[in-house]
Structure formats: structure tokens, C-alpha cells
C-alpha positions as CSV (number, residue, x, y, z in Angstrom):
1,X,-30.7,32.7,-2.4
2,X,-29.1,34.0,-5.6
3,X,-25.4,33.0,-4.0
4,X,-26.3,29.8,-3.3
5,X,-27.3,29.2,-6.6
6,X,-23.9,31.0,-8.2
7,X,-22.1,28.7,-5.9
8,X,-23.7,25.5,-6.8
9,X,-23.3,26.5,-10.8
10,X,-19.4,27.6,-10.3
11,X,-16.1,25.3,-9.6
12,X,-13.2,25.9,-8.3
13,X,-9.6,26.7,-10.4
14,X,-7.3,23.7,-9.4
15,X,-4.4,26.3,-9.3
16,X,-5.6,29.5,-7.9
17,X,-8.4,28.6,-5.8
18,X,-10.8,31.1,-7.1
19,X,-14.1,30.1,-8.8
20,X,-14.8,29.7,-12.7
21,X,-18.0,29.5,-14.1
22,X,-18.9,25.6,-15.5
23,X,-18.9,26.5,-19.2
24,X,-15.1,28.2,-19.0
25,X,-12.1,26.3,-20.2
26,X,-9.5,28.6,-18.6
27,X,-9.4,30.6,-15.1
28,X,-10.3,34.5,-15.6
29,X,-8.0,34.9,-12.8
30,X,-4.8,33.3,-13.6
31,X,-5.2,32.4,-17.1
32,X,-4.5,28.4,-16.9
33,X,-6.8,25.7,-18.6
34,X,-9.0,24.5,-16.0
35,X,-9.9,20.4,-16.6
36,X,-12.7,18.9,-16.8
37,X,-13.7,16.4,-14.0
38,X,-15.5,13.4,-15.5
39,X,-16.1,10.7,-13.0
40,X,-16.6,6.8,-14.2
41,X,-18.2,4.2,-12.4
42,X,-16.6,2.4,-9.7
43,X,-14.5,-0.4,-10.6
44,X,-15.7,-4.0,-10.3
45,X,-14.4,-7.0,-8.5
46,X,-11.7,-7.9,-11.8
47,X,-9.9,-11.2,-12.3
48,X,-6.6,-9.0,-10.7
49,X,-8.0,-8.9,-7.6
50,X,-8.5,-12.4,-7.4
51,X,-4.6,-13.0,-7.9
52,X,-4.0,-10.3,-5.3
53,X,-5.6,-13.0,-3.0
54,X,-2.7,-15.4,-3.5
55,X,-0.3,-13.3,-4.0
56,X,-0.7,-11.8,-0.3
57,X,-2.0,-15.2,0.7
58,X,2.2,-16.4,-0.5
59,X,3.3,-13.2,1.3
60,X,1.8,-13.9,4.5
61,X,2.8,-17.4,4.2
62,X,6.7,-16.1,4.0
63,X,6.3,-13.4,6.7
64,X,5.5,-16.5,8.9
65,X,8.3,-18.6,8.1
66,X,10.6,-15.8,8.5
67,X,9.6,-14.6,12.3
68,X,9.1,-18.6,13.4
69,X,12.9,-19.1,11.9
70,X,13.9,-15.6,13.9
71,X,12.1,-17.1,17.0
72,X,13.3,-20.4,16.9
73,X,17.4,-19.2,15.8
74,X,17.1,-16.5,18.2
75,X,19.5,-17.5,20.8
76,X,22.0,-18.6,17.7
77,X,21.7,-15.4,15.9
78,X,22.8,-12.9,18.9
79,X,19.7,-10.7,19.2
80,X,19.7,-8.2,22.1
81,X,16.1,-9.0,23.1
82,X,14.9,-11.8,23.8
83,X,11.8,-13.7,21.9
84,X,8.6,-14.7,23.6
85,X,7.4,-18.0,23.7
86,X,3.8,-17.2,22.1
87,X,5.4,-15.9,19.3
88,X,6.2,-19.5,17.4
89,X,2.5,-19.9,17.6
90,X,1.6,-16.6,16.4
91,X,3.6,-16.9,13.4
92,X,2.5,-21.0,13.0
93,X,-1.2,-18.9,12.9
94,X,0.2,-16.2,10.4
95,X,1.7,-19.0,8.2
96,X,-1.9,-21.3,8.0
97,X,-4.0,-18.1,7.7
98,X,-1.6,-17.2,4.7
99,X,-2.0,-20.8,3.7
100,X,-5.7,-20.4,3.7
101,X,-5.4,-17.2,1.7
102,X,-3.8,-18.4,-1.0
103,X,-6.0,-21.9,-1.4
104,X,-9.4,-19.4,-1.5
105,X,-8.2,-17.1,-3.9
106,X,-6.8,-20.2,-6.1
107,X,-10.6,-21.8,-5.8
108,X,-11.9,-18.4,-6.8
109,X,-10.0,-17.9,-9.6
110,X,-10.3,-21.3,-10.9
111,X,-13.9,-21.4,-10.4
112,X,-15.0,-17.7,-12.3
């Protein structure tokens, strides 16, 4: 019982591996400072985030444009496979969710 307890009250040296008791600011083992850990809270849905939302919402909207201009130029551009039909829709679908993206995260910014 007496282990677990040392175990619990020791940490671990970030360099050599080998434990250090809590109230030690350097390793009796290989003589480096040993930092303390402080953990903060977690962060909070932030106004960035809301931008993120458009900015990947633009992104999307240009990856779509891009492989329906591939698809449709295919036979023009000399690619050595060929392009499935579907794939205009797909990328139409990538371009409107994209689209979609970018309105919500502008009516979420605008509205907090």
C-alpha cells in the first residue's frame, strides 16, 4: 500500500524518465529543472472559431469549382484517366454545402 501511495505523490522527469518527488524543482537523477505542469480550463467557443466557419465554408466552395472545372475540361486538358459522370454532381454538392457553410458561420457571427 505504501508504493501506491509514493507513486501517486511522485512525477515523472520529462528527460530521464525516472521519478521526482512533487516538491523538487530539478531531477536527482540527471540534474535538469523539471517544469511544472499547470493545466487551464478548456477553451471556449471564441469569435475565431466562428470565422473558421467561413473561411472553410470559402474553401470548400473553391475545392468544388476546381474538380467540376477538372471534370467538365477533362477531355481538353489530356488527363490519362478518365472522369466519372457523378462526379459533376458531387462537386455541384461540395460547392452548395461549402456555400451553406459560409452563410451559417456569417449568421453566427453577425448575430453574437
Amino acid at each position: 500500500m505504501g508504493s501506491v501511495q509514493q507513486a501517486v505523490s511522485t512525477r515523472q522527469c520529462v528527460y530521464c524518465g525516472k521519478p521526482v518527488a512533487p516538491h523538487q524543482t530539478q531531477c536527482p537523477h540527471c540534474r535538469e529543472t523539471v517544469p511544472k505542469v499547470r493545466l487551464g480550463p478548456a477553451p471556449a467557443s471564441s469569435p475565431a472559431s466562428k470565422g473558421g466557419q467561413i473561411r472553410r465554408g470559402i474553401l470548400y466552395m473553391i475545392l468544388g469549382l476546381v474538380i467540376h472545372y477538372i471534370s467538365l475540361h477533362a477531355d481538353i486538358l489530356n488527363l490519362p484517366f478518365s472522369m466519372n459522370p457523378t462526379v459533376n454532381y458531387l462537386s455541384t454538392m461540395v460547392f452548395l454545402a461549402g456555400s451553406a457553410l459560409a452563410v451559417y458561420g456569417f449568421f453566427t457571427k453577425v448575430t453574437t
